[in-house]
C-alpha positions in Angstrom: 13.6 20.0 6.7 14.8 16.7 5.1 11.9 14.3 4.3 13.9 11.3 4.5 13.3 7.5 6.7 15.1 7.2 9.8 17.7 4.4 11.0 14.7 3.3 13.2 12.2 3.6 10.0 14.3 1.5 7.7 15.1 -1.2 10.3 10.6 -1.4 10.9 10.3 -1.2 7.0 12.8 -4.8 6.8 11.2 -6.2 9.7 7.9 -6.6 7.7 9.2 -7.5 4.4 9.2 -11.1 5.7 5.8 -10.9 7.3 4.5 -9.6 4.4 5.7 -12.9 2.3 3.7 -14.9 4.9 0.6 -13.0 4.9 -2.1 -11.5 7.1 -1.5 -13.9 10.1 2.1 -13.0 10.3 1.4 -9.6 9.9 -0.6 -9.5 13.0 1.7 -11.8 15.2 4.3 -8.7 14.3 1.4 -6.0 15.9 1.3 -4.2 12.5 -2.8 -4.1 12.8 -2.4 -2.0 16.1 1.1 0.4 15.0 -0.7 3.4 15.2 -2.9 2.3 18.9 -1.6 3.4 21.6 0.7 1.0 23.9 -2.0 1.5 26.3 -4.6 -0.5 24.0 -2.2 -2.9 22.7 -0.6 -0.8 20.2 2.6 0.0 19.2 1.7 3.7 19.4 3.7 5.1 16.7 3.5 7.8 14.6 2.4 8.1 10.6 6.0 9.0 9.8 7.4 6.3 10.8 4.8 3.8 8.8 5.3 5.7 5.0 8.4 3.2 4.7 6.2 0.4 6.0 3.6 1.3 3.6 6.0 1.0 0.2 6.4 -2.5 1.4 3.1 -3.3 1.8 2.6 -2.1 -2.1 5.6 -3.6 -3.1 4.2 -6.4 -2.2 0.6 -6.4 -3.7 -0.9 -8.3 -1.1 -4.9 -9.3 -1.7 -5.6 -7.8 1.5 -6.7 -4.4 3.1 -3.7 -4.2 4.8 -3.2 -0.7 4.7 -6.9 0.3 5.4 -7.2 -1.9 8.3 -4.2 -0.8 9.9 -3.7 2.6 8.9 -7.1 4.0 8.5 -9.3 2.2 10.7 -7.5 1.6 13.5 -6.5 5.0 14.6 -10.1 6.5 13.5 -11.5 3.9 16.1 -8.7 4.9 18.5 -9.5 8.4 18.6 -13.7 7.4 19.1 -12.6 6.1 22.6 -10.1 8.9 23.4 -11.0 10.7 26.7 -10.5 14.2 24.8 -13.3 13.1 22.4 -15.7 11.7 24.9 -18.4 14.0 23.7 -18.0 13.4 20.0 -21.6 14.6 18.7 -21.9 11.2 17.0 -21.3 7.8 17.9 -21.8 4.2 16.8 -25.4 3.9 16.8 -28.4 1.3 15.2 -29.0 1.6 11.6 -27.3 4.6 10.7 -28.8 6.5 13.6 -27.0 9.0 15.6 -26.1 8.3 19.5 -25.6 11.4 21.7 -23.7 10.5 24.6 -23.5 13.3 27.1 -23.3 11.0 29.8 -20.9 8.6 29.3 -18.3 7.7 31.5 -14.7 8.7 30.5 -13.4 7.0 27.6 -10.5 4.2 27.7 -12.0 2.1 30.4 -11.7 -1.4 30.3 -13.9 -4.0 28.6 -14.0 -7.5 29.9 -13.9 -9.5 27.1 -13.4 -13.2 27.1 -11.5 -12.9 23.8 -14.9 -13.2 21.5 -17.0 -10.9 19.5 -19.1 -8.9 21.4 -22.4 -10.3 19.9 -21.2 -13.7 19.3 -22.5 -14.0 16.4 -21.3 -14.0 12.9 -22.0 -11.9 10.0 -23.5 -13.9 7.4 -21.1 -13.4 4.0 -20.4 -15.7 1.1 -17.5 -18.1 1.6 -16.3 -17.6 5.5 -17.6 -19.7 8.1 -18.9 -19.1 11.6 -16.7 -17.2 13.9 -14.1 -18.9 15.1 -13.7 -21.4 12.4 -11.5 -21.3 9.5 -12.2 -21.4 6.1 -10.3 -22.1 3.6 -8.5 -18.6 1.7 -5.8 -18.6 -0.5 -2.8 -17.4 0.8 -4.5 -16.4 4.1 -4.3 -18.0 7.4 -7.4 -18.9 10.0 -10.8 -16.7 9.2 -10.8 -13.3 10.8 -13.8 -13.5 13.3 -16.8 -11.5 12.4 -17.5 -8.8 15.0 -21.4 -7.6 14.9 -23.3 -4.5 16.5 -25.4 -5.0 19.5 -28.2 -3.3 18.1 -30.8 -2.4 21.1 -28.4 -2.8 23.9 -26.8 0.9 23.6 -23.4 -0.1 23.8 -22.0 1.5 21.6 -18.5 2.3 23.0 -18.3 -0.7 24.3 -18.7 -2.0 20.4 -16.2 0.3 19.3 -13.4 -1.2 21.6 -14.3 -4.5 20.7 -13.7 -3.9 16.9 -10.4 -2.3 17.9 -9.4 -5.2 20.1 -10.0 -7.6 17.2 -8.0 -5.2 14.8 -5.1 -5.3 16.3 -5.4 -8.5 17.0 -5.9 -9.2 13.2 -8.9 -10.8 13.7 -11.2 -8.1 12.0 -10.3 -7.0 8.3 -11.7 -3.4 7.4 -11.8 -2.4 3.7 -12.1 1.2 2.8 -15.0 2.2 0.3 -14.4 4.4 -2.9 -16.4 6.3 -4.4 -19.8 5.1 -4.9 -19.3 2.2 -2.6 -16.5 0.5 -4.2 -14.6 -1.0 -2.2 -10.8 -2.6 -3.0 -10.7 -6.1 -0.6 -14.1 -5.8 0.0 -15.3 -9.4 -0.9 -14.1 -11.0 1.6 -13.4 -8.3 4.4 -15.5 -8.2 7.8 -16.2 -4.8 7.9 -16.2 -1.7 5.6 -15.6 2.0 6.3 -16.6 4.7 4.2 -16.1 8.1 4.5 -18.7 10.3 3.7 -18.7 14.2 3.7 -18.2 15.0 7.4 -19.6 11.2 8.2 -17.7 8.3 8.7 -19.4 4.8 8.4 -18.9 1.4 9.4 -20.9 -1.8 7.8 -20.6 -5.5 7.0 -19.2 -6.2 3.6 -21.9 -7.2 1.5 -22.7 -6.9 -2.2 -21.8 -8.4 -5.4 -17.7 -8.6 -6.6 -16.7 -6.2 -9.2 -14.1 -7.0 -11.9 -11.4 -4.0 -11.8 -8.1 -4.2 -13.5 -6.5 -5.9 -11.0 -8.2 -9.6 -10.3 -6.5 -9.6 -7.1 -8.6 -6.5 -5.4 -11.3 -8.5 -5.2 -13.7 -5.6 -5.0 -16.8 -5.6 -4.1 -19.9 -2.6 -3.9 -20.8 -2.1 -0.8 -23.7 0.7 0.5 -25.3 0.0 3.7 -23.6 0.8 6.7 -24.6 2.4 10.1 -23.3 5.9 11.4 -19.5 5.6 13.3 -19.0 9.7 13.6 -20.1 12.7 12.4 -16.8 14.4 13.9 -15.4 16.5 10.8 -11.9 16.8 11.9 -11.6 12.9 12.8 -13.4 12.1 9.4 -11.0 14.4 7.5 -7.5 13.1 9.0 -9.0 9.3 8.6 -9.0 10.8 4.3 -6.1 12.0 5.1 -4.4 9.0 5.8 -5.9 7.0 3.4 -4.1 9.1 1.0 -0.9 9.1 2.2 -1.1 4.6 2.2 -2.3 4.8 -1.5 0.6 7.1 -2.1 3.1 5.3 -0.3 1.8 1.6 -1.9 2.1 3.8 -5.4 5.7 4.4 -4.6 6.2 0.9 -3.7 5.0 -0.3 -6.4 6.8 1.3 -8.8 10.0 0.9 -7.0 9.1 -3.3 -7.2 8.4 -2.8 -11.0 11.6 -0.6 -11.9 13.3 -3.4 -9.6 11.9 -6.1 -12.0 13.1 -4.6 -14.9 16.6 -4.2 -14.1 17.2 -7.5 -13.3 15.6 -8.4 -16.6 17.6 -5.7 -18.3 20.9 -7.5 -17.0 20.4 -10.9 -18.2 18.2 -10.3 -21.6 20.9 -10.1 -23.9 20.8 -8.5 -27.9 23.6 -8.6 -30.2 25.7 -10.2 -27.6 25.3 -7.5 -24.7 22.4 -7.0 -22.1 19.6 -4.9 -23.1 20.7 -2.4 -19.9 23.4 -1.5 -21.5 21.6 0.5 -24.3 21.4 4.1 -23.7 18.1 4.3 -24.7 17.1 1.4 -22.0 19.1 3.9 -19.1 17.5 6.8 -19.9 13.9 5.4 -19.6 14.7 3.6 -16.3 16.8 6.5 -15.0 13.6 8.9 -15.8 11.2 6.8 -13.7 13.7 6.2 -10.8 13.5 9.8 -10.5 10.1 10.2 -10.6 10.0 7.7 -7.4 12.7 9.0 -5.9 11.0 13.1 -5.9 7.6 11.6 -4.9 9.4 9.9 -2.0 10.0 12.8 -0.3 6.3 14.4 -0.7 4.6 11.1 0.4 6.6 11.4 3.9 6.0 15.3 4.1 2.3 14.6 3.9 3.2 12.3 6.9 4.8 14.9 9.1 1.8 17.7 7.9 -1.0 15.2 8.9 1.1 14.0 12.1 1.2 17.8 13.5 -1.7 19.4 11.4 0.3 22.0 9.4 -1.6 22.5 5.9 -2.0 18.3 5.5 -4.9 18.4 3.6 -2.5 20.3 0.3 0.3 18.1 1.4 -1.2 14.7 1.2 -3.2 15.9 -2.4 0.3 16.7 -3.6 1.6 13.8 -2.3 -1.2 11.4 -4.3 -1.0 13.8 -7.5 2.8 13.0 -7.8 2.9 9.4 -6.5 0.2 8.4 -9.0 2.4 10.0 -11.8 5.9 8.6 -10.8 3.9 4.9 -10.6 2.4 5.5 -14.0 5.9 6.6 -15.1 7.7 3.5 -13.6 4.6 1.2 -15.3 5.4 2.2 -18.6 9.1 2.0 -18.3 8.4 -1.2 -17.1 6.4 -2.5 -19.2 8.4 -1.4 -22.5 11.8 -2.2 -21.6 10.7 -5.8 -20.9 9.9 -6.0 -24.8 7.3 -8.1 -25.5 7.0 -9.8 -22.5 6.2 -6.6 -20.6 2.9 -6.8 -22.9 2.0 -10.6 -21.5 -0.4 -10.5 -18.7 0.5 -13.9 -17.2 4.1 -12.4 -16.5 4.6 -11.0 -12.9 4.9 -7.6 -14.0 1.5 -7.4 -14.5 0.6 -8.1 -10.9 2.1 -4.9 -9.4 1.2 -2.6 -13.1 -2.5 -3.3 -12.8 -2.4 -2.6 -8.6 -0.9 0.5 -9.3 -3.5 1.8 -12.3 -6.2 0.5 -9.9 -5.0 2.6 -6.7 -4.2 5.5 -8.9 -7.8 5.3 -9.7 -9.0 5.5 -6.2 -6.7 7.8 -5.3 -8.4 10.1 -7.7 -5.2 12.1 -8.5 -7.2 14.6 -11.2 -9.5 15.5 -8.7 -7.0 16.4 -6.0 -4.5 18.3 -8.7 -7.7 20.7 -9.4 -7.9 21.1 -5.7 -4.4 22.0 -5.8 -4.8 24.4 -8.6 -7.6 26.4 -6.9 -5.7 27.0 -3.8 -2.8 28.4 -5.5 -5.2 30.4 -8.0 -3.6 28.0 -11.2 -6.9 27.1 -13.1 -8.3 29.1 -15.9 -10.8 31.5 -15.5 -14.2 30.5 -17.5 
């Protein structure tokens, strides 16, 4: 099988790259929040395949946002919560962590009336937005996401569900995705977090103090409490799964917008009367990290197809990370040395899209998944 974009792919890919200039309001006005809902919810309803191309953009472009989370995490985990097929998950949304049995609920997907507001009303009290409904004033960002909040004590918890969905893909709602240990890229300033937990998926407010990372402009934030959304193990693992495959796909991205940078530099920085491209030693570094990018391509979108029809994804997408994260770390360093000195000055742009790609390397946890890797083909040492 060839791992390679489609005509159709490429053409959704360049539809965003202007969007993605804009920001988050543009990006929802273009549906990208509901690509992977169903048409029947106000989706696009496609597939994970056909958002890997999408994905390099959205790294490419470094956005302070959790674009990729939001869209391609949450979004189809909440989906599935309201699919008729799962209508007797053991776990739903529930108060205060608590689990919900619902044996007799009606079938999933009916409609909600919903004057276009937040199920509660109310907002979520968190530093620097306003009350829902009002904007505040972001960088770079359009009107204030409205906050969405639980109904505690009213058992509605499918109703809840849909609600947060309908404000995602709306691009209303902005869902960060929790680390390890509750830290959480986009987090300051996100509506909602979602961690995933063992088996356990949950959703909370984003609260807690920012955290400096390498990259100012993750704005990340430590964020613990949050209230039970599933205890479903196979919706909890493909939700992992496919936050893999976005930080492997943003790491591609990202090194294809660094090794972009440098060639133009290359072609204009001139020694001893010629560019600096020209120098063998200069092609041979950039050549070597283009090809890095260029095999973990390939593996990012096979993780794609193995998590889209379930064949061995859980190998595919660690592979996928393992060599993503190397071929970005390759392309950083390429970058950053044939710039010169400049490549070592943190003001210059380069520095934007180096430090994203350390910090979502770090997240990924590439070491973690190559030892998974290792056991399952019987590589590691014996004690």
């Amino acid at each position: 099988m060839r791992f390679a974009p489609t005509e159709d792919q490429l053409a959704l890919r360049d539809a965003v790259r202007e969007p993605l200039a804009k920001g988050w309001p543009a990006l929802a006005d273009l549906g990208l929040f509901g690509a992977l809902v169903p048409a029947g919810r106000g989706g696009l309803g496609l597939a994970e395949t056909d958002l890997v191309a999408v994905l390099e953009e959205i790294g490419a472009a470094a956005l302070p946002d959790p674009v990729s989370a939001t869209a391609f995490v949450a979004a189809p985990l909440l989906t599935a919560l309201l699919d008729p097929v799962r209508s007797t998950d053991r776990t739903a949304v529930g108060p205060a962590g608590q689990s919900v049995d619902r044996p007799n609920q009606g079938p999933a997907g009916q409609s909600v009336d919903r004057p276009n507001q937040s199920p509660a009303g109310q907002s979520v009290d968190r530093p620097n937005q306003s009350p829902a409904g009002q904007s505040v004033d972001r960088p770079n960002q359009g009107p204030a996401v409205r906050s969405v909040d639980r109904p505690n004590g009213r058992g509605g918890d499918r109703d809840w569900v849909a609600a947060v969905l309908d404000d995602v893909v709306a691009g209303r709602t902005r869902i960060a995705l929790a680390a390890g240990g509750g830290l959480t890229p986009f987090g300051d300033g996100a509506d909602l977090v979602l961690h995933l937990d063992g088996d356990t998926a949950r959703l909370g407010t984003a609260a807690g103090a920012p955290v400096p990372t390498v990259d100012p402009a993750l704005h990340a934030a430590v964020s613990t409490g949050a209230d039970v959304l599933t205890t479903d193990p196979d919706l909890v693992a493909q939700a992992r799964r496919r936050a893999g495959i976005a930080y492997a796909a943003e790491l591609v991205g990202l090194g294809r917008r660094m090794l972009d940078l440098t060639v133009g530099y290359v072609r204009q920085r001139h020694q001893f009367g010629v560019p600096v491209g020209s120098f063998q030693a200069v092609k041979h570094h950039l050549a070597d990290a283009t090809l890095g990018l260029e095999f973990a391509a390939p593996v990012v979108l096979a993780a794609a197809w193995a998590t889209e029809h379930g064949a061995d994804a859980e190998r595919a997408v660690d592979a996928a990370v393992v060599q993503a994260a190397e071929a970005a770390h390759a392309a950083s360093r390429a970058a950053i040395q044939c710039h010169g000195a400049i490549g070592y000055t943190v003001e210059y742009e380069l520095h934007r899209y180096a430090k994203r790609a350390w910090a979502l390397a770090a997240l990924a946890d590439p070491g973690t998944r190559l030892d998974r890797l290792a056991a399952a083909l019987h590589l590691q040492e014996n004690s």
